[in-house]
C-alpha positions in Angstrom: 57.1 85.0 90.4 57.1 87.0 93.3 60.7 86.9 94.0 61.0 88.2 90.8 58.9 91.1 91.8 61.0 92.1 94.7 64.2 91.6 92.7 63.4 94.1 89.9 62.4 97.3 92.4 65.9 96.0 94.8 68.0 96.6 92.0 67.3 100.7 91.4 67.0 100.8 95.3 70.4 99.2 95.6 72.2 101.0 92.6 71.2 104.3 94.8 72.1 103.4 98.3 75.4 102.5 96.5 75.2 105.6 94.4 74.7 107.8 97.8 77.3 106.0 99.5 79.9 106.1 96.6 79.1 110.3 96.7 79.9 110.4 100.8 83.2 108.7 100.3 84.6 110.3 97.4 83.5 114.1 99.4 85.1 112.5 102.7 88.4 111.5 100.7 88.5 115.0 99.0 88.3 116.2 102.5 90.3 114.4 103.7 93.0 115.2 100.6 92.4 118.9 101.7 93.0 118.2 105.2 96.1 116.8 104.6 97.2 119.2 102.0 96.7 121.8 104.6 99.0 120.1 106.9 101.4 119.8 104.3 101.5 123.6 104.0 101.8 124.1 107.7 104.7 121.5 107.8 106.6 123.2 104.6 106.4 126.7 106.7 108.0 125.2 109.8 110.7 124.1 108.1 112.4 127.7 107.8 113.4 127.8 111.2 115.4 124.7 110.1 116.8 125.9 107.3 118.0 129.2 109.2 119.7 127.3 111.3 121.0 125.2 108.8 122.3 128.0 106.9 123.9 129.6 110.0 126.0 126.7 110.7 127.8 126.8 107.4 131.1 126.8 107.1 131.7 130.0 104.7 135.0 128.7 103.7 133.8 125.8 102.3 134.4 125.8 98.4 131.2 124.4 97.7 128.4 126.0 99.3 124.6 124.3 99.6 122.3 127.1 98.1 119.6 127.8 101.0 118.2 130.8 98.8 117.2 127.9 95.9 115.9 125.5 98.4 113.8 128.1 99.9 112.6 129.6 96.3 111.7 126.0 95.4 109.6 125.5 99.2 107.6 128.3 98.1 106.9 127.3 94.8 105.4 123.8 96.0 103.8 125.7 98.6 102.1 128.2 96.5 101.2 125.5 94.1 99.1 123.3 97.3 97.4 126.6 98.2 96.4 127.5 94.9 95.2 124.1 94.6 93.3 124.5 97.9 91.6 128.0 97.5 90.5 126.8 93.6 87.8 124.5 93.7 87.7 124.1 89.9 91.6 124.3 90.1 92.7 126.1 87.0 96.0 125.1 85.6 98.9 127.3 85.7 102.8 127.3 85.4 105.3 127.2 87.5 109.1 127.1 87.5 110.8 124.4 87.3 112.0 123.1 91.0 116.0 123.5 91.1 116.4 120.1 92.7 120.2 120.4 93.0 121.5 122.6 95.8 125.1 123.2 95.5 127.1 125.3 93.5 
């Protein structure tokens, strides 16, 4: 009867090593989400330099045009929606405009 001893204080003892270790991993993936997020931000804000360019190489003649001014409108929307996420723990929802998605007019 022993074993049975061991077995019934193992179980609680168990259920919060795994408890503990479940908590470390979920706060390493959410920084790790963040981390990542923030990347995201810095890699949205290097793309202007490309789109610049981009724009700048146009040709104005051209009877349809790509619209650089939505495409940028819509980059800082999705941006603006990451950081909001980022600098609100509790993240309270809000609305945003719809992206444009097509970019030629």
């Amino acid at each position: 009867m022993r074993y049975g001893h061991n077995h019934s204080f193992l179980a609680p003892v168990t259920l919060a090593v795994a408890l503990v270790l479940c908590a470390a991993t979920m706060q390493a993936d959410r920084d790790a989400e963040r981390a990542a997020l923030t990347r995201l931000v810095a890699e949205i804000e290097r793309l202007e330099p490309l789109i610049a360019r981009a724009e700048s190489e146009r040709d104005r003649h051209d009877r349809v045009h790509f619209r650089y001014d939505w495409l940028r409108r819509d980059l800082v929307e999705v941006k603006s929606g990451i950081e909001a996420f980022l600098e609100d723990a509790e993240f309270t929802r809000r609305t945003f405009e719809p992206l444009q998605g097509a970019y030629h007019q």
